[in-house]
N, C-alpha and C positions, 0 to 999 in steps of 0.2 A: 541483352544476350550478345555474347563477344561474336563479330561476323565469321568467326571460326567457329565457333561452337555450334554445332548439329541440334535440332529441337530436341532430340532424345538427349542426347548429354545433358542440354539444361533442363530437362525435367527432371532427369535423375539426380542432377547436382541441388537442385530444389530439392529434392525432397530428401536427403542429404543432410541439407545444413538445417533444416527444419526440426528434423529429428532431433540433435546436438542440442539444440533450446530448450533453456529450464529457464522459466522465468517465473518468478517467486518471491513473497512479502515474509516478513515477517511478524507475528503477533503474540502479545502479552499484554500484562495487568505489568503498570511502571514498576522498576526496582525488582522484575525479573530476570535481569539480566541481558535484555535485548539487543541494548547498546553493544554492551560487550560483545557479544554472538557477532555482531556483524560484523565488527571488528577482526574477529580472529576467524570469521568465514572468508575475508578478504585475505588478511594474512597467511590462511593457511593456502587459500587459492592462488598465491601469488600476485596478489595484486597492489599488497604495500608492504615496503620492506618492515622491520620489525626496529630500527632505530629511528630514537625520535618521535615515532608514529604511534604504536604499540604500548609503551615500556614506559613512556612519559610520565615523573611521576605529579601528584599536587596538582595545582592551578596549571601547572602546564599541560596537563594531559587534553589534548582533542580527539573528539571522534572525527575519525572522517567524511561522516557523514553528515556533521553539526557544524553550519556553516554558517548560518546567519547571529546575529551577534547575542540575541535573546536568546538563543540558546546552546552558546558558550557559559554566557552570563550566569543562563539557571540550570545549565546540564542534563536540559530535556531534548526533544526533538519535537520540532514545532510543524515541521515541514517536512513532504516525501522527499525522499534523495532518493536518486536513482545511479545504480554503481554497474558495469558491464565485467562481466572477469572471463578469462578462459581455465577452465581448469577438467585434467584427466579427458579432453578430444570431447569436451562439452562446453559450449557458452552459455554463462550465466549472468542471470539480469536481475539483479536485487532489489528490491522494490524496500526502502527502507522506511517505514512510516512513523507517525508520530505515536508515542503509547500513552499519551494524557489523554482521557475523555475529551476535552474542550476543543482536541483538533479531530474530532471521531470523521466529522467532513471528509476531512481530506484523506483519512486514512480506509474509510465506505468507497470511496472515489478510485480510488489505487486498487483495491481488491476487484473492479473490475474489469483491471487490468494482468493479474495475474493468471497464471496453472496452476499454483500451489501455494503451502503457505509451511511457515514452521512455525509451530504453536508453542512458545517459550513458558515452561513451568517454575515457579521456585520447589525446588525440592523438600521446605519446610512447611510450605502455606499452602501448595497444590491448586487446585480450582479457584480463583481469584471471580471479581465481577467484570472488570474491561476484557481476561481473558474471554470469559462466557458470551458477554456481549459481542468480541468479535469472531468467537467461533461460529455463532448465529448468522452473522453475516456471510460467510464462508460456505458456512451449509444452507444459507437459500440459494449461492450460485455452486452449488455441489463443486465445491473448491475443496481440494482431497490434503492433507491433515499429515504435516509429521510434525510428530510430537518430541522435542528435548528437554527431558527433566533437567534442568539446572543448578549448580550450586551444590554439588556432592560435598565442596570441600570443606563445606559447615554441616551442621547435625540436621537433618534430615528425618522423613516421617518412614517407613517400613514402606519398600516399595511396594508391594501387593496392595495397602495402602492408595497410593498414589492410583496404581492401576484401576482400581476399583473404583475413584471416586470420579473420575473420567469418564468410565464406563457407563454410572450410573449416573452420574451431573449432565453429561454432555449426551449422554445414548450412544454413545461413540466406540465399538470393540477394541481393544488392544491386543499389537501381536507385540511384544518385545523383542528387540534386534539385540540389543546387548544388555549386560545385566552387571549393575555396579557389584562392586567390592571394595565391602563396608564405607561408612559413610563418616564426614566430617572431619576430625585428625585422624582417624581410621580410615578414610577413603586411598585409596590403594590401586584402584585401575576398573577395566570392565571386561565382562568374560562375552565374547561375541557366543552369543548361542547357535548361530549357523553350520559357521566352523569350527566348532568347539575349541578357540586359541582362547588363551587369556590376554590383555594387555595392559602393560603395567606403567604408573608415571616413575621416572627416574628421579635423582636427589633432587633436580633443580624444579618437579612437579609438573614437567609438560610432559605429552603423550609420548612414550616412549615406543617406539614405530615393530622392535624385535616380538613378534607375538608368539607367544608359548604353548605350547599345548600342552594338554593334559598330562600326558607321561611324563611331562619334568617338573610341573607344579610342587612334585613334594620336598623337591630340595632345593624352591626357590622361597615359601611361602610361610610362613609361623602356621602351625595344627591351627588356630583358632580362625586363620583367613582361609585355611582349604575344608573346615565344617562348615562355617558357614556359606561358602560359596557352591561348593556340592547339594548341602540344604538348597541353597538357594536356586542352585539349574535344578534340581531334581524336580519341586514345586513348581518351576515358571514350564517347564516341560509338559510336567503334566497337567498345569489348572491355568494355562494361557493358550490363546489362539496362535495357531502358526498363521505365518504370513502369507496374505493374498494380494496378489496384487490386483485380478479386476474389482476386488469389495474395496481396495483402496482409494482406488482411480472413480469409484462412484461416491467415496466418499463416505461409509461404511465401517472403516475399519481403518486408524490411523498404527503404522510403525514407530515405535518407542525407542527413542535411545537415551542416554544416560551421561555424565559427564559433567564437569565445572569450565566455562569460558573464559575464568578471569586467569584460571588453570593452565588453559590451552589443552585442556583433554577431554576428547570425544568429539572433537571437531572437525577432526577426517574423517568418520563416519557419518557425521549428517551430510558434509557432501558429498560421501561415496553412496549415500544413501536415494537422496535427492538423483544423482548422475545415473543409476540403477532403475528407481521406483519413480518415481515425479514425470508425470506426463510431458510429452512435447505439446507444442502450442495445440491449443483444443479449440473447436469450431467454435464461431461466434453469433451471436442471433444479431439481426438486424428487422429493419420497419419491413420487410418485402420476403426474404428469406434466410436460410441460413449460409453462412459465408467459411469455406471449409479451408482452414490453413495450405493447403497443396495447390489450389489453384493458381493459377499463374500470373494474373493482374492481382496489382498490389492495390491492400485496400488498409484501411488504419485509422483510429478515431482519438480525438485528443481528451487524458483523461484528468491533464492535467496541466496549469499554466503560473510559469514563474518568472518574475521580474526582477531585473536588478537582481541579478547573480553574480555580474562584473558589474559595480557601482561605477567604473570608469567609462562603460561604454553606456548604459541606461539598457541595457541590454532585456529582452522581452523574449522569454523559451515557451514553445508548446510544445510539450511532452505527449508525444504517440504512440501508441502500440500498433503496430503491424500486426494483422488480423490476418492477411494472405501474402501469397507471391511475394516479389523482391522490388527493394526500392534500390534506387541507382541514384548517383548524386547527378543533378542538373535534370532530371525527368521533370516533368507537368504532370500536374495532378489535376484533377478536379476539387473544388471546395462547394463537396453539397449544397450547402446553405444558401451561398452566396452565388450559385452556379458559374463561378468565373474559377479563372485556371491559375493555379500557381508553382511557380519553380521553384524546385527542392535544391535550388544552388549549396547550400550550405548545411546537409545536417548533420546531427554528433551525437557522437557516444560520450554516456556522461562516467564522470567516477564522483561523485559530490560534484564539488566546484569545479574541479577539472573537464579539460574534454579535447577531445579529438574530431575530426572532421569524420565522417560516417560515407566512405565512398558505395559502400553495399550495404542493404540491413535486408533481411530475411522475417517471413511470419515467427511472430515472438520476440522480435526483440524490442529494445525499446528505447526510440533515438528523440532528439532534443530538434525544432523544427524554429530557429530564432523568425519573429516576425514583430510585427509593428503595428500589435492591434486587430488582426487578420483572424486570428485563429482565437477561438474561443473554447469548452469547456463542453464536451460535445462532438463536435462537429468530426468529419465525418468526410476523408480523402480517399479519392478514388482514382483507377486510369478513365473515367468516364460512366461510370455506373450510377443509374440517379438511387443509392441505397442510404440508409441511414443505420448506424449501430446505435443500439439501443441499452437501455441501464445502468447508463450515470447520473446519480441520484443527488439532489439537492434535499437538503430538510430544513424545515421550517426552525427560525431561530426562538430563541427564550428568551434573549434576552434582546429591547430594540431600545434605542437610544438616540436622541440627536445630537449630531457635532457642535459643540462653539470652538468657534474659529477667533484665535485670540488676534489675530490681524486682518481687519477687514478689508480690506483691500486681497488680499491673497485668495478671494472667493473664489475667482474662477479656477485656480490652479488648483484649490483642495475639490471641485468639481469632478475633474480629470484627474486626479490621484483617484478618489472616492470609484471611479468608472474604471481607470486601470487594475484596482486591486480587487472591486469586485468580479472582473473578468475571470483575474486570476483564481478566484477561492477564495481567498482572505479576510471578504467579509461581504454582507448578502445587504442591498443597496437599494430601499423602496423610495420611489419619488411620488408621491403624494400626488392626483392630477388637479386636484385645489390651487397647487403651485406653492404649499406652502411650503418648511423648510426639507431636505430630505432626512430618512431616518437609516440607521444603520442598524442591522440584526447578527446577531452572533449564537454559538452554539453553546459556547460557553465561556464564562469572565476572563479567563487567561487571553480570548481572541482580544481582549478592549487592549490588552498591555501592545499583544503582540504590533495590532492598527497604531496605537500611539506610537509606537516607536519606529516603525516602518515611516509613517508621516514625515515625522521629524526626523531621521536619521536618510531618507532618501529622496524627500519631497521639500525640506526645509517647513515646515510645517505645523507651529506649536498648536496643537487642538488638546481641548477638555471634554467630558462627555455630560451631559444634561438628560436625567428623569424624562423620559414620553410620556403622556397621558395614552399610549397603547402598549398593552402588551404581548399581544399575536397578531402571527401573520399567517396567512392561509390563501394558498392559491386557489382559483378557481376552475370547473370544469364541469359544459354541459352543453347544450347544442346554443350555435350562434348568437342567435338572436334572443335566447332566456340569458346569456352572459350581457349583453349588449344592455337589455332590458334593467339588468340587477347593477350594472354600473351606473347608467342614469339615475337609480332612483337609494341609489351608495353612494354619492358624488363624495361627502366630506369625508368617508372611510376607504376611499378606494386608494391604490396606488400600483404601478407599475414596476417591476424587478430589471438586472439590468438586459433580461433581452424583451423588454417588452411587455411579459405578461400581467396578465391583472391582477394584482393581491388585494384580499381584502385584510382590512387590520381594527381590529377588534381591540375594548378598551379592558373587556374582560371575558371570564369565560362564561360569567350569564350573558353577557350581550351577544355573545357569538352564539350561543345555544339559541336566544330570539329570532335572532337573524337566519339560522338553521330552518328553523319553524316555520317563517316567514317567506322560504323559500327554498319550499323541497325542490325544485327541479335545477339546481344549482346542486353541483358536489365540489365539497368544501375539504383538500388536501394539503397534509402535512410536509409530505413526500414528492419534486417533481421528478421526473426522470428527465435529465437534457439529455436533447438528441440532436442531430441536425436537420433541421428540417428545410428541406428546399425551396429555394425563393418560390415566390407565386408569380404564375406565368412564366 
């Protein structure tokens, strides 16, 4: 607080900027268009120009949010990006995730850090499996739902259609906010249903901003666009939910809009949508109690940790979310875990790879905290408060494999890569307490590509992967001394993850089922939740 500034002023300026925060993921099934959405979410918000960036066309085209080179290479997203924008006297904090199944980790991980989410549909295929999968995740943290059908500007399923399969797939009500006209090489614009304006794309196919209303429709539109559009309001009027906004914000009832990304139409409406209906930051559960964005000590937990983002500097980010209060550059913090105290000299707003120094951040936003190994995936900063935030999830991998190391001599350094990037997320890291070699677990086979090439391209490090005779891992949990007990008498199955805990690793799922048997007073978990948990004593 400025030594001018009155406690009332900065309460009130807290809860201010607090309000203005949307912070938000986005999700789909790949090849829904996601990439693109976020691209022209930034665009349209001002946040990259449109040469060059946008318009790129072939092998040249980059997202901006596709930074590392795996996925230039294959045109996925492998990794969260996190993008800050201002837009319409709101900041926005884009949580851009991966939409392959194999990076689900990281993108479970990320949703516990958002308000909200936009739920990217294709407008041919509808209901997809990774969409369903992470709308599930969404709705166990009652994460509230706006939905963009996508891709108007190919042929398309009827959208009552669409509406209904949501409805019934997901248990999820729809209210529609706008309502396309016609679809494919007949797609033609969207009729906002609120304000009853129409809005049309112009020759070059972007959102053409002059919205019309009804009384000029007739001698802007061909009979066959103003039957069916009239058809069309008359039915959504009467066989759709108008919009609520508390059934939203519980999660209840998602807002529909309508539109093509690759188009650039309908893109001001999800963020005018979003800047309107999408909550500001929402209370957080923690180990002790609940932690309410308005309070005035800053609190914030890291949901996410990335390395080598500048490959010149070896540079090492931990991604936070501000939970409460304000952070001020150069303050001390508390680090839970570790009970020692750390200065926030340097943190930043990210835009992908870019960034800026972050001299204020406010509850919900979400700044980049460079450090050297310090911060981990969890953990859990405070002005002083011994609290822990709680429900960032790890899950047990499928597939577990050991490294060879084609240089032996470079042991120790693939050591300390292996510990660095399991820090990060990038892959989950059992060391055997046998001492034999350690093994690597993944969620899914694209993480092997992604580890080999991270190795090699920022650690110098040619590695192979070699068959386990295990194929699960399963952590453990049950009172002290039954764990204590079960590891003594587990020695050649046991193994430790990288903070420590005791996994057991099974060579099959009958052996794990014996071993179940064998010891009920052990519970044997897929799922852990890292938290911070503070030192003892």
């Amino acid at each position: 607080m400025s030594s001018l500034e009155s406690p009332s002023s900065a309460e009130a300026r807290l809860h201010r900027e607090i309000e203005r925060r949307r912070t938000f993921a986005i999700i789909s099934h790949p090849d829904a268009g996601k990439t693109t959405l976020t691209e022209k979410l930034l665009l349209f918000g001002g946040a990259i120009q449109l040469a060059g960036q946008v318009r790129a066309r072939g092998e040249n085209r980059r997202t901006r949010s596709d930074w590392m080179k795996i996925e230039r290479d294959r045109g996925i997203s492998v990794v969260t990006s996190v993008m800050t924008f201002e837009y319409g006297g709101n900041v926005f904090n884009l949580l851009d995730t991966p939409g392959h199944e194999d990076f689900s980790e990281d993108t479970y991980r990320t949703l516990t850090a958002v308000d909200s989410a936009i739920m990217v549909i294709d407008a041919a295929k509808g209901i997809e499996d990774r969409t369903r999968k992470l709308f599930e995740v969404c709705r166990m943290r009652d994460i509230p739902i706006v939905t963009f059908v996508n891709k108007l500007d190919r042929e398309a399923r009827d959208p009552f259609e669409t509406l209904d399969e949501i409805e019934k797939t997901l248990a999820l009500d729809t209210a529609p906010i706008t309502w396309p006209v016609g679809s494919g090489k007949d797609f033609i614009g969207t009729y906002d249903l609120k304000r009853r304006q129409t809005r049309l794309m112009n020759e070059k196919g972007d959102d053409h901003r002059d919205e019309i209303g009804d009384d000029k429709l007739d001698a802007l539109l061909e009979q066959r666009y103003l039957t069916e559009l009239r058809e069309g309001i008359d039915l959504a009027a009467e066989g759709t939910n108008p919009f609520d906004l508390q059934s939203f914000r519980e999660g209840h009832l998602t807002p529909v809009f309508w539109g093509s990304a690759l188009r650039n139409f309908g893109i001001k409406d999800i963020l005018d949508g979003l800047a309107a209906y999408a909550p500001p930051p929402r209370d957080q559960a923690a180990s002790t109690r609940v932690v309410k964005a308005e309070e005035p000590k800053m609190s914030a937990f890291v949901f996410k940790i990335q390395a080598n983002m500048d490959p010149n500097h070896r540079d090492r980010i931990a991604f936070v979310r501000l939970c409460s209060g304000k952070l001020n550059r150069g303050m001390k913090v508390k680090h839970v875990r570790t009970q020692k105290t750390i200065g926030l000299t340097a943190p930043q707003f990210f835009f992908a790879q870019e960034r800026q120094i972050a001299d204020e951040a406010w509850a919900g936003d979400v700044v980049g905290i460079p450090n050297h190994g310090t911060l981990r995936i969890g953990d859990t900063l405070t002005e002083g408060e011994n609290l822990a935030f709680v429900g960032v999830p790890s899950f047990a991998p499928e597939i577990l494999r050991r490294v060879r190391l084609e240089d032996a001599m470079k042991a120790k350094k693939l050591k300390q890569a292996l510990q660095e990037l399991a820090e990060e997320g990038v892959v989950q890291v059992f060391r055997p307490i046998d001492g034999s070699p350690a093994l690597v677990g993944f969620v899914g086979a694209l993480q092997l590509d992604v580890l080999q090439g991270r190795l090699d391209q920022e650690y110098g490090l040619e590695v192979g992967f070699e068959v386990s005779q295990y194929n699960m891992a399963r952590w453990l949990d049950g009172e002290r001394q039954d764990v204590i007990d079960f590891q003594n008498g587990n020695r050649s199955a046991m193994a430790e993850d990288v903070d420590g805990d005791p996994v057991l690793l099974a060579t099959s799922g009958y052996a794990f089922n014996y071993i179940k048997e064998k010891w009920p007073k052990i519970r044997f978990t897929d799922v852990k939740e890292t938290q911070a948990r503070p030192a003892e004593g």
